[in-house]
Backbone bond lengths (Angstrom), bond angles and torsions (degrees), N, CA, C in turn:
res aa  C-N    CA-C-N  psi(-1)  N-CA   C-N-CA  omega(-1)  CA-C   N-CA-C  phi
1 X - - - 1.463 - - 1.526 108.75 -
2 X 1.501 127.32 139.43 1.004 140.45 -123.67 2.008 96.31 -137.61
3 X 1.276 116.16 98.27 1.743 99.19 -170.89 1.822 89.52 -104.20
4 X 1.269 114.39 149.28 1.543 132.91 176.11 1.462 110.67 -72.00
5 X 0.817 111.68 51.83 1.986 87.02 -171.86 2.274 96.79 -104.03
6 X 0.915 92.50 43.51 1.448 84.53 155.41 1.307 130.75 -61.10
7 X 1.189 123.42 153.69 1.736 112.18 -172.94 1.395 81.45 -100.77
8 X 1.578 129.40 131.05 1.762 147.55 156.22 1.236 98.53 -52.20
9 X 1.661 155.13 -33.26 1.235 147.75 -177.88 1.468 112.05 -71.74
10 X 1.147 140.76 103.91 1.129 121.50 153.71 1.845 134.67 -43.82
11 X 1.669 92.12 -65.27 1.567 94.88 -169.17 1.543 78.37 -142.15
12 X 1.694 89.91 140.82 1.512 111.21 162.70 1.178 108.91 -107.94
13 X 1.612 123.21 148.34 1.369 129.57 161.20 1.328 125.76 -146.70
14 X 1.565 107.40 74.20 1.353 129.48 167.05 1.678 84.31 103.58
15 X 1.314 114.99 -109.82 1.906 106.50 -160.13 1.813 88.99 -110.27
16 X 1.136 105.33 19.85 1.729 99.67 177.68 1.443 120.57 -108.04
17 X 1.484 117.38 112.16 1.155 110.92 -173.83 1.348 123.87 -96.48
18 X 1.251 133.89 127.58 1.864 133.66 -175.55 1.789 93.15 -90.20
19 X 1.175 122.49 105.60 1.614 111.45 154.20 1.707 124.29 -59.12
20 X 1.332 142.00 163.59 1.294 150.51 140.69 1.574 99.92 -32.73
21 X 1.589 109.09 -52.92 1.686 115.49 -156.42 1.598 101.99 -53.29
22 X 1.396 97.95 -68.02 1.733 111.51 174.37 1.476 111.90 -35.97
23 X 1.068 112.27 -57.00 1.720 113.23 -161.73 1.701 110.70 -70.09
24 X 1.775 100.93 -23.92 1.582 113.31 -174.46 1.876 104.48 -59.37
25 X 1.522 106.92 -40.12 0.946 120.64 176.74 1.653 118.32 -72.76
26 X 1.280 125.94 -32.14 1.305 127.77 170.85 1.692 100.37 -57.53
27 X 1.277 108.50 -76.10 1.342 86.49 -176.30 1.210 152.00 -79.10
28 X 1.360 107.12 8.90 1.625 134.00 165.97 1.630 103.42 -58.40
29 X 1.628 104.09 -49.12 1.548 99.60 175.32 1.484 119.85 -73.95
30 X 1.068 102.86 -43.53 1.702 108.86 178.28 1.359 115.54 -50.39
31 X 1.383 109.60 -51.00 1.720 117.63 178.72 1.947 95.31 -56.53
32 X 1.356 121.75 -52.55 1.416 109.41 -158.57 1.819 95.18 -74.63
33 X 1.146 142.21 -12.10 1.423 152.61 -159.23 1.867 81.36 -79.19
34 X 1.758 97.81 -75.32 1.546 95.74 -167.42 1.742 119.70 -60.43
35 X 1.150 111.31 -15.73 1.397 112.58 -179.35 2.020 110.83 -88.02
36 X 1.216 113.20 -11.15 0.887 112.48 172.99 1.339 107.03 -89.93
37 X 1.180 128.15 -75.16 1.313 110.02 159.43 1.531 147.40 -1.57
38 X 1.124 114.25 -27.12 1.970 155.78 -159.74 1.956 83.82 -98.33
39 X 1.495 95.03 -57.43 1.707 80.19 -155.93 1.701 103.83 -108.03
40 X 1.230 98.06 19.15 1.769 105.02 176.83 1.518 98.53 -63.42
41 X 0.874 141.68 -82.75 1.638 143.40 -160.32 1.783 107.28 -41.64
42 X 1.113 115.41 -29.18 1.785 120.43 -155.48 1.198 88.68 -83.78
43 X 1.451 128.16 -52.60 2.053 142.04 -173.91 1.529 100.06 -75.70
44 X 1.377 126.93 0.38 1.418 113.39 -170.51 1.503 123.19 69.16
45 X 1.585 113.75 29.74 1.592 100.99 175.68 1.439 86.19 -119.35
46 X 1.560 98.39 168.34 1.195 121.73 155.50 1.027 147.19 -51.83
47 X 1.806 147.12 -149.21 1.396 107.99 149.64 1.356 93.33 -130.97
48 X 1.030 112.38 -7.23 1.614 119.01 166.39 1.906 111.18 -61.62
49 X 1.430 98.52 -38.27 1.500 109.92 175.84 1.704 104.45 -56.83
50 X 1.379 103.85 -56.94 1.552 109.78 179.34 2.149 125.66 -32.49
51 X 2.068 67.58 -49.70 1.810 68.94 -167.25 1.904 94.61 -91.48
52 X 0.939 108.19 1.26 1.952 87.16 155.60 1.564 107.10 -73.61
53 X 1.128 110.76 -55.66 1.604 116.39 -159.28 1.634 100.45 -61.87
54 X 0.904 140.95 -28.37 1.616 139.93 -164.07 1.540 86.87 -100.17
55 X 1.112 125.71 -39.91 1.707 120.88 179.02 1.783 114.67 -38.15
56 X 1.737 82.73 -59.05 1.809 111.79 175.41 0.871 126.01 -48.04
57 X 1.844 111.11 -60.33 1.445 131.03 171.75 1.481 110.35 -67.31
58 X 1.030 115.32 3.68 1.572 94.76 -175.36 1.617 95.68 -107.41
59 X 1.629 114.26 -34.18 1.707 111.15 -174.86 1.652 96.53 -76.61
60 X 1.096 128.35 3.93 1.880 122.66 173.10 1.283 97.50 -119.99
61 X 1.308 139.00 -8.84 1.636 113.73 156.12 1.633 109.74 -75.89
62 X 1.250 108.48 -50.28 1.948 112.24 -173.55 1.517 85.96 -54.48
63 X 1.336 137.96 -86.70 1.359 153.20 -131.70 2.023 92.68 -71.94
64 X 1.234 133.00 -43.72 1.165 133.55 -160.50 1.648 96.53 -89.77
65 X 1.570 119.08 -36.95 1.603 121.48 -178.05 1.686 108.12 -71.11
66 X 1.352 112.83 -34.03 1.644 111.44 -178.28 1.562 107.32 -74.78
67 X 1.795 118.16 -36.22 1.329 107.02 -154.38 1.777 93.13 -87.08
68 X 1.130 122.22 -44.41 1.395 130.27 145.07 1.928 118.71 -9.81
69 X 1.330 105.24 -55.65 1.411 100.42 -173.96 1.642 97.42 -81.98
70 X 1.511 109.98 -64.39 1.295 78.16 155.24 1.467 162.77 95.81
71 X 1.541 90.24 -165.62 1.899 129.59 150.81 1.261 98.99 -52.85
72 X 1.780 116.38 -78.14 1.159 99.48 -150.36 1.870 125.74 -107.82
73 X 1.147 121.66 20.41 1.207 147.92 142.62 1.269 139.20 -95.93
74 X 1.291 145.40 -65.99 1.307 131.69 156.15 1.957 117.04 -135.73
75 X 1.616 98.23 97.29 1.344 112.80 -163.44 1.992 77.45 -85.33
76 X 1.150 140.38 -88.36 1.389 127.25 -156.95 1.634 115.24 -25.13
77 X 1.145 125.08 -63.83 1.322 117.52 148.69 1.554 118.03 15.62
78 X 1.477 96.15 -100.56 1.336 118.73 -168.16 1.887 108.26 -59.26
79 X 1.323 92.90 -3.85 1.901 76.67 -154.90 1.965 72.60 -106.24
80 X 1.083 116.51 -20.89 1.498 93.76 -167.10 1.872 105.63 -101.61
81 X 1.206 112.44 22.09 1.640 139.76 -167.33 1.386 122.49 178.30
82 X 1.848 107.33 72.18 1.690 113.27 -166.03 1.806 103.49 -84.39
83 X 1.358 115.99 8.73 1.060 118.99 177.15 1.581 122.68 -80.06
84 X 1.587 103.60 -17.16 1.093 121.99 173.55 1.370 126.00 -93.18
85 X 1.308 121.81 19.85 1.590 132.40 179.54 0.979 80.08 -119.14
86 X 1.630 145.10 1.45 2.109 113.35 150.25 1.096 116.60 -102.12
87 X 1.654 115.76 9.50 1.709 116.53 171.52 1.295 109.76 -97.78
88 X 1.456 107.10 67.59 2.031 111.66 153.03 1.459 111.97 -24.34
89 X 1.420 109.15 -57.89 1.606 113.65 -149.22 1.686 89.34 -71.52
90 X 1.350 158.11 23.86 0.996 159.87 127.89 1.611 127.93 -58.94
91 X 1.236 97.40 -29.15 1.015 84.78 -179.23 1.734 96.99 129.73
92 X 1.427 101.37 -179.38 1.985 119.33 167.61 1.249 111.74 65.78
93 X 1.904 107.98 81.02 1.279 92.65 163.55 1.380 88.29 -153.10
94 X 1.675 114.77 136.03 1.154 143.00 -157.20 1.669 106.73 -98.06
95 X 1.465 117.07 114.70 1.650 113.97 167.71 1.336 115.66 -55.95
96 X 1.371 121.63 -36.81 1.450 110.49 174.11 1.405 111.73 -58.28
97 X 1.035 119.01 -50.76 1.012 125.22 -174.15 1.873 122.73 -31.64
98 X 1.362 74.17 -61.16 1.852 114.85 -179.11 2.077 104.47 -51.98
99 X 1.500 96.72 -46.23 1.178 85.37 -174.94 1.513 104.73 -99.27
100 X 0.935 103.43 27.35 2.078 88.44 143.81 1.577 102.44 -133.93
101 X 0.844 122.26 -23.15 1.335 106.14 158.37 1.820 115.51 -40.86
102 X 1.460 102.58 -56.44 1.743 116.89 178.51 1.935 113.54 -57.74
103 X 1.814 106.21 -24.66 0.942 112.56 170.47 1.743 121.47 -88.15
104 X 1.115 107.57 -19.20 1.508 99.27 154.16 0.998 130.62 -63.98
105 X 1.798 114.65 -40.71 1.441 132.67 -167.52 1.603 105.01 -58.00
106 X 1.600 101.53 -33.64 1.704 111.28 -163.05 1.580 88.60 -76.62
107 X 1.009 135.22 -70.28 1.374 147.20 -175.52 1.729 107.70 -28.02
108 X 1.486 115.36 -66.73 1.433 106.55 175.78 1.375 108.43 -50.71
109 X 1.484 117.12 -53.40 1.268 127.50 -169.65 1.678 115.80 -40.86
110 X 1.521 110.74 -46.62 1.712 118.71 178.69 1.573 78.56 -73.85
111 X 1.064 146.08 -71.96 1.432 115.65 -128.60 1.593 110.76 -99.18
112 X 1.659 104.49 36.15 1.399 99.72 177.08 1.678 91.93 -119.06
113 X 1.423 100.67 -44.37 1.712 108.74 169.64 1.685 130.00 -83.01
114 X 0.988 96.26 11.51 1.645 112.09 176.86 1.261 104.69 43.01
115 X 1.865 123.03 43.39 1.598 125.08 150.80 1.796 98.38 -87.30
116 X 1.253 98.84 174.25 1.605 109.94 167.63 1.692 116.73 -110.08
117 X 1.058 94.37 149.60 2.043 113.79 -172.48 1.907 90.91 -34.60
118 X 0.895 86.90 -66.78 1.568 96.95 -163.83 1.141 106.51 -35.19
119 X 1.531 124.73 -73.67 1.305 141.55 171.61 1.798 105.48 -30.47
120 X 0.527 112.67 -65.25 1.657 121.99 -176.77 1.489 103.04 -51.33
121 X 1.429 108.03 -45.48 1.668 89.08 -157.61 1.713 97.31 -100.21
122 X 1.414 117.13 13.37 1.684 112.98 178.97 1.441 86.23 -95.28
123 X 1.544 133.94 -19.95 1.677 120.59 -161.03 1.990 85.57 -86.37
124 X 0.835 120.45 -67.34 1.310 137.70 176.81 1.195 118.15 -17.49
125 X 1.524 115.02 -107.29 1.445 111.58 142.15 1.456 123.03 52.38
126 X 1.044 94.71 -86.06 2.000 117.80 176.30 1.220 110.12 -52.01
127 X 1.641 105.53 -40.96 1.498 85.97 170.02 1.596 148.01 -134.79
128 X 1.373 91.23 45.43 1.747 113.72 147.70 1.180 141.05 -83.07
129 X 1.411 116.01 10.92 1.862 111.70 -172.90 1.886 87.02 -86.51
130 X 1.606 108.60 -34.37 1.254 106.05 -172.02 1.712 116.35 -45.78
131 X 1.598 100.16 -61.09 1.747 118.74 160.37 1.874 102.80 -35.64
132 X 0.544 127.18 -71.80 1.750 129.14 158.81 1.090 126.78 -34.43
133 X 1.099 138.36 -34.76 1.495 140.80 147.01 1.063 111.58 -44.08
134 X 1.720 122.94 -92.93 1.503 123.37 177.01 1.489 122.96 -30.89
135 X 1.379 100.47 -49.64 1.694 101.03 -167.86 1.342 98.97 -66.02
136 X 1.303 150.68 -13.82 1.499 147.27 -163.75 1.873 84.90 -109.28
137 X 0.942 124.02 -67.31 1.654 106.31 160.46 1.503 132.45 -34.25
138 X 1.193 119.72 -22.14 1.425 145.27 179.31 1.565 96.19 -72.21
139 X 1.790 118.41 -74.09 1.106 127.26 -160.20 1.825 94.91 -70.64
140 X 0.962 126.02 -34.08 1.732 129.85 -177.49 1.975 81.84 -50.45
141 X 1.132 89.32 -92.08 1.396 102.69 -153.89 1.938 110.78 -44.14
142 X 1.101 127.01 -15.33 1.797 146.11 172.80 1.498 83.23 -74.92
143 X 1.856 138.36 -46.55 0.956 129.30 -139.00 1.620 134.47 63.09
144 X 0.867 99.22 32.83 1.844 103.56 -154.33 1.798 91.65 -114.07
145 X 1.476 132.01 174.35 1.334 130.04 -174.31 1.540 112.26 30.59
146 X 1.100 123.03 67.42 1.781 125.13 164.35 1.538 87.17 -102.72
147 X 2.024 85.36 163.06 1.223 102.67 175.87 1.545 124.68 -76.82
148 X 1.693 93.87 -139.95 1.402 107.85 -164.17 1.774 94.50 -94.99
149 X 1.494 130.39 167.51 1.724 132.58 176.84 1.597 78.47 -57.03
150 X 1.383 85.05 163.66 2.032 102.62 172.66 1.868 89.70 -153.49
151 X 1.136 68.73 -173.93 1.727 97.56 -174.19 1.797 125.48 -149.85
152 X 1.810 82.60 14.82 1.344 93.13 169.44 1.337 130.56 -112.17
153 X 1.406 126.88 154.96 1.457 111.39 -165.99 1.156 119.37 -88.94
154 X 1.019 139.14 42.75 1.957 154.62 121.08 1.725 98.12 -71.30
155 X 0.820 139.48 -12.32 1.773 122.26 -174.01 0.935 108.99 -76.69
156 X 1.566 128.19 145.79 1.298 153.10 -146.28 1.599 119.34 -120.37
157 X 0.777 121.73 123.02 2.005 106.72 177.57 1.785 103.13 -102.03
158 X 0.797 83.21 85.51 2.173 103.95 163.29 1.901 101.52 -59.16
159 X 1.639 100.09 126.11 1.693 101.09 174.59 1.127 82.43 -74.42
160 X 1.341 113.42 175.07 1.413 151.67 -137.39 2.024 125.88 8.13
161 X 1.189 88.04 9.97 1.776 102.35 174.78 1.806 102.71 -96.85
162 X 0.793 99.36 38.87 1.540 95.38 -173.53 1.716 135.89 68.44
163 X 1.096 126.57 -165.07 1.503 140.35 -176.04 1.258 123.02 -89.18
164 X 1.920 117.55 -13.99 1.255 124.80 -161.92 1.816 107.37 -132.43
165 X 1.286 122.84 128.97 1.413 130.48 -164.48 1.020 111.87 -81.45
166 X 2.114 104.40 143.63 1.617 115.53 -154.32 1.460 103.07 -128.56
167 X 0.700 137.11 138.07 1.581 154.40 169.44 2.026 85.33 -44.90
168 X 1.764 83.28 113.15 1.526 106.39 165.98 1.434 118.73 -70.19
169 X 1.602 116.67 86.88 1.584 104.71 -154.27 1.338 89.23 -81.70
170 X 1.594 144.46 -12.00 1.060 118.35 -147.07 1.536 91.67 -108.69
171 X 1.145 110.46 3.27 1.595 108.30 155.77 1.780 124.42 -81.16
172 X 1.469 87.13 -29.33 1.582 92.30 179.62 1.194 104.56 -63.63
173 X 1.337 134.40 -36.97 1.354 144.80 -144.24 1.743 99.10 -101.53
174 X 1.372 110.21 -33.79 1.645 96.44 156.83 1.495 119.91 -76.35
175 X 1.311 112.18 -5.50 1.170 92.85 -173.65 1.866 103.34 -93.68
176 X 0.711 115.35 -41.81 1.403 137.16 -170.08 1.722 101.14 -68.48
177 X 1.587 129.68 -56.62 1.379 112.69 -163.56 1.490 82.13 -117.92
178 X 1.336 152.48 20.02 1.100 114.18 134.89 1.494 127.96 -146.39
179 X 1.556 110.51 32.66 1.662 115.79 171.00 1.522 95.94 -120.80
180 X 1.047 129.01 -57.13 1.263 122.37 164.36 1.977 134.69 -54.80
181 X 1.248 113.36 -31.85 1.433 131.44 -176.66 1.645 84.66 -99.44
182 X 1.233 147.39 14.08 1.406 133.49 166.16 1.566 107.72 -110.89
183 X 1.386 113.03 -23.02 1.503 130.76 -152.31 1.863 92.05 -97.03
184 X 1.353 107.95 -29.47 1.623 128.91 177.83 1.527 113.65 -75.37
185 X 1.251 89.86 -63.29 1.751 94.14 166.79 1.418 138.31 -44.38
186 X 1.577 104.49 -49.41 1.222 122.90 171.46 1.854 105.90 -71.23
187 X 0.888 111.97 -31.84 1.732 117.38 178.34 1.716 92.45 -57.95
188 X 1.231 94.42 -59.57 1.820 107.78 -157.28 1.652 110.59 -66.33
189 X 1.480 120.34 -10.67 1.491 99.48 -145.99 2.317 77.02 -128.59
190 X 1.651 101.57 9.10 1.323 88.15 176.80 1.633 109.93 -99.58
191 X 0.763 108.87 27.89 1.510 121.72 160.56 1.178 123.12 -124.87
192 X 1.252 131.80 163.65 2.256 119.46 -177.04 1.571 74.09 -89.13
193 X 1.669 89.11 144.70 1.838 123.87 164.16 1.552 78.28 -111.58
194 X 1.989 82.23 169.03 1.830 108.69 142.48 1.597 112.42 -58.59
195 X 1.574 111.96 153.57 1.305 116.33 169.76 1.809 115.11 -45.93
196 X 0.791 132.20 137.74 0.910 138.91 145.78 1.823 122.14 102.93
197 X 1.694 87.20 -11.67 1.824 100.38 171.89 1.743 107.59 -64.88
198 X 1.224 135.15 -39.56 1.164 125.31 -154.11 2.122 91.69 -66.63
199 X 1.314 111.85 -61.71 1.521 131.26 179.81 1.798 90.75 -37.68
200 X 1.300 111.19 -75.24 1.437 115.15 -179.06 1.150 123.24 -41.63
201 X 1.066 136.41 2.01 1.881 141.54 -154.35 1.354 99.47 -129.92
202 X 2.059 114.12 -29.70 1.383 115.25 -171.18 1.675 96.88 -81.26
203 X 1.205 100.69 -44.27 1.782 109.41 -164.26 1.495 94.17 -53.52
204 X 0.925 122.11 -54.21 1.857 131.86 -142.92 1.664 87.65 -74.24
205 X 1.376 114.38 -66.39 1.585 116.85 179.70 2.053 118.23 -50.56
206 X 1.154 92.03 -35.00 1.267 87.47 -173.92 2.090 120.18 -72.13
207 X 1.789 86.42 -33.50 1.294 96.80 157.52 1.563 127.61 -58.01
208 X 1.924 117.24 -66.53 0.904 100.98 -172.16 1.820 131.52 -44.63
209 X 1.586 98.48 -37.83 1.753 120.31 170.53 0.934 105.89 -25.93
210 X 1.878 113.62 -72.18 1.732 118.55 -158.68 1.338 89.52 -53.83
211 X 1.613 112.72 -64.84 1.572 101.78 -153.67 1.446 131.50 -59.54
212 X 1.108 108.55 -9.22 1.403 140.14 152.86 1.564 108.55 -34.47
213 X 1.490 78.96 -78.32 1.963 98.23 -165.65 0.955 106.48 -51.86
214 X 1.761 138.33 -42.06 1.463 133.73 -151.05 1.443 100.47 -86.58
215 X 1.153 119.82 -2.65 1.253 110.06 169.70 1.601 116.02 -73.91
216 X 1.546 131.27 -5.04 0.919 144.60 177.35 1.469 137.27 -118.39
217 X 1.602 84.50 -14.26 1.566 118.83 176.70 1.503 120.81 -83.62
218 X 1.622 108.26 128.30 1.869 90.00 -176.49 1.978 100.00 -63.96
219 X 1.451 109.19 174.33 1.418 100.67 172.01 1.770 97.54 -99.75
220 X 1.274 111.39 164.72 1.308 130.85 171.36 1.347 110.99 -27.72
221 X 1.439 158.84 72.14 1.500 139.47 -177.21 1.348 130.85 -6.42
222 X 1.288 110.28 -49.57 1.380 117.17 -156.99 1.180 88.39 -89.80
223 X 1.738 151.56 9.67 1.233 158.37 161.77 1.511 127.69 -106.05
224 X 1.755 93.72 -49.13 1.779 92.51 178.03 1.616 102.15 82.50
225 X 2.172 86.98 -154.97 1.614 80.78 -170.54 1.816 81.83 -122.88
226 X 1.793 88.45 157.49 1.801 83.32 -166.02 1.501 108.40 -70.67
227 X 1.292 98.36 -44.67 1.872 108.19 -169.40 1.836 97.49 -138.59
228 X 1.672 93.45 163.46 1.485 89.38 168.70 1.332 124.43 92.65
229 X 1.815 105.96 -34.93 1.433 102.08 -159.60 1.860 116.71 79.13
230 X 1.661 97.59 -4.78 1.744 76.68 -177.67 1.996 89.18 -145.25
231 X 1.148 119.87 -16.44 1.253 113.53 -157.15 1.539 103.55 -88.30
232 X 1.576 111.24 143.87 1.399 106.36 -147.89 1.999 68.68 -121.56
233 X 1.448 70.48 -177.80 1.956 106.67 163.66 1.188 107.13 -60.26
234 X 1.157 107.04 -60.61 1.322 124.41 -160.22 1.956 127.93 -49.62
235 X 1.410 89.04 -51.72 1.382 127.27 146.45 1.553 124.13 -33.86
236 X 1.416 97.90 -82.49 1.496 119.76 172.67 1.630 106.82 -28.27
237 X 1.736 106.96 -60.58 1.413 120.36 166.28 1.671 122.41 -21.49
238 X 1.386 73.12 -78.27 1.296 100.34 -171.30 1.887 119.41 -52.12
239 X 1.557 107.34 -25.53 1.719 100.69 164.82 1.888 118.65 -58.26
240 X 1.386 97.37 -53.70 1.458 99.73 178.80 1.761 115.85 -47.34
241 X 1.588 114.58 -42.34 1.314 106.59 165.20 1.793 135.03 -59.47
242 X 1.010 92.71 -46.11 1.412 87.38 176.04 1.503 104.21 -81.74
243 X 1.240 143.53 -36.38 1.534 111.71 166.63 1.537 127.75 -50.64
244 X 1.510 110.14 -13.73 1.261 106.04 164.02 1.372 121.86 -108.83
245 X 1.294 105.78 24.11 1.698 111.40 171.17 1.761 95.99 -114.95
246 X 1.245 119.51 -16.02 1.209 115.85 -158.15 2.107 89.07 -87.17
247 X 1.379 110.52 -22.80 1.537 107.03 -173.37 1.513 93.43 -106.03
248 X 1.060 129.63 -16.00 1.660 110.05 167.44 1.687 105.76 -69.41
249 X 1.008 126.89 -45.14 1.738 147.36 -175.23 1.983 103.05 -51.89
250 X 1.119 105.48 -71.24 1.521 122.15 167.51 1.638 132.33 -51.07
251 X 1.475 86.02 -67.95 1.655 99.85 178.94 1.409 122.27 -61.25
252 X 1.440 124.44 154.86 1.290 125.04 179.08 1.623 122.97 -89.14
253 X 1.012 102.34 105.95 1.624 106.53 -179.30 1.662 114.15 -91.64
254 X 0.869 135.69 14.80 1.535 132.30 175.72 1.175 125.48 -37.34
255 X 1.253 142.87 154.92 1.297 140.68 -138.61 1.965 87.58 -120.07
256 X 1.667 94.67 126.99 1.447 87.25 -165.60 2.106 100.98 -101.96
257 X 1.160 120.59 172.28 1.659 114.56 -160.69 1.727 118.04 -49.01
258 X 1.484 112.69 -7.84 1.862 109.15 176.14 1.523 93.11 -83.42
259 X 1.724 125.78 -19.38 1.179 127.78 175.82 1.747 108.11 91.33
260 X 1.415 100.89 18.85 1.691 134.22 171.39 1.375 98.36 -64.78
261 X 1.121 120.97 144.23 1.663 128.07 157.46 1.266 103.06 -66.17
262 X 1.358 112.35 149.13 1.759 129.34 168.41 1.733 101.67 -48.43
């Protein structure tokens, strides 16, 4: 049996504190920065192209994952304490969120460089499970999103979750959307697909995972479960994504004669 007592600070320096959380995220981006770079030449980009697009995508994942959590997890919160939508290192930041935030980013991005959505977000794609790894290492080590009590010997005792050990979801959740769904991607995207399967394969997987996980996951407190007794936020989320990973995956996106996406 496994107790959390990590210290969340990494490095102090004088009254400045570096969290694990923060830094999980530094190099989640950095790793996807250098790996894009790696496969810029093979897709026909640049690498100058690279580091705009991760520039973009990275201020609409932070900015789209906070306003995201939020909306759709605990808006009273924030509205009755707006001082607390500039404390990242707390914690609250929502993947849904993140990925439309990341889907705007793609959107300016085609229509400033005259690529298309699609194109952008099948090169991409590949490399966020990494960003998903750390950040679920992030929330492990914050302690924050543990599961349900267990009775198995992987369970964890999280301070302030009580005396009795919970299924480390936020390990499950690295393992699942981003060591495994990265190891897939990279399998999947080293051969030419149709437009829009590589993007479609991330959405659909990343969904089934969460919805997976919350079955093991407590839900948010200040939310509960919506219906059912079991159906979370999280969940709920997560249908709208994979119906739109399930028609990027399927549907035909071919590039029609302005050389426009379908």
């Amino acid at each position: 049996m496994f107790t959390c007592s990590i210290d969340p600070v990494a490095i102090t320096i004088g009254s400045l504190s570096v969290r694990w959380y923060g830094l999980m995220y530094v190099v989640g981006f950095l790793l996807g920065w250098l790996l894009g770079r790696r496969r810029a030449a093979r897709f026909g980009w640049e690498a100058r192209d690279v580091d705009d697009l991760v520039t973009i995508s990275m201020l609409g994942c932070v900015l789209g994952g906070r306003v995201g959590y939020i909306l759709f997890y605990d808006l009273p919160l924030y509205l009755n304490n707006p001082m607390e939508i500039v404390r990242f290192w707390n914690g609250g930041m929502s993947f849904h969120g993140a990925a439309i935030g990341l889907s705007l980013a793609f959107a300016y991005y085609a229509r400033t460089r005259k690529r298309t959505f699609i194109d952008i977000a099948d090169f991409i794609t590949p490399l966020i499970p990494q960003g998903l790894l750390f950040g679920r290492i992030g929330n492990f080590i914050n302690a924050e999103l543990w599961g349900k009590v267990t009775t198995a010997p992987w369970g964890v005792i999280f301070p302030g979750a009580g005396p009795y050990p919970r299924h480390p979801s936020q390990l499950y959740e690295a393992l699942l959307e981003g060591v495994l769904l990265w190891i897939v991607l990279f399998w999947f995207s080293a051969t030419p697909r149709r437009r829009g399967q590589i993007a479609g394969l991330f959405a659909m997987w990343y969904a089934v995972s969460r919805f997976l996980v919350e079955f093991v996951r407590l839900p948010d407190a200040q939310l509960g479960y919506l219906a059912f007794n079991w159906l979370t936020m999280g969940q709920v989320l997560s249908l709208p994504l994979f119906a739109v990973g399930f028609w990027l995956f399927f549907a035909s996106h071919e590039k029609s004669a302005s050389g426009r996406g379908a």
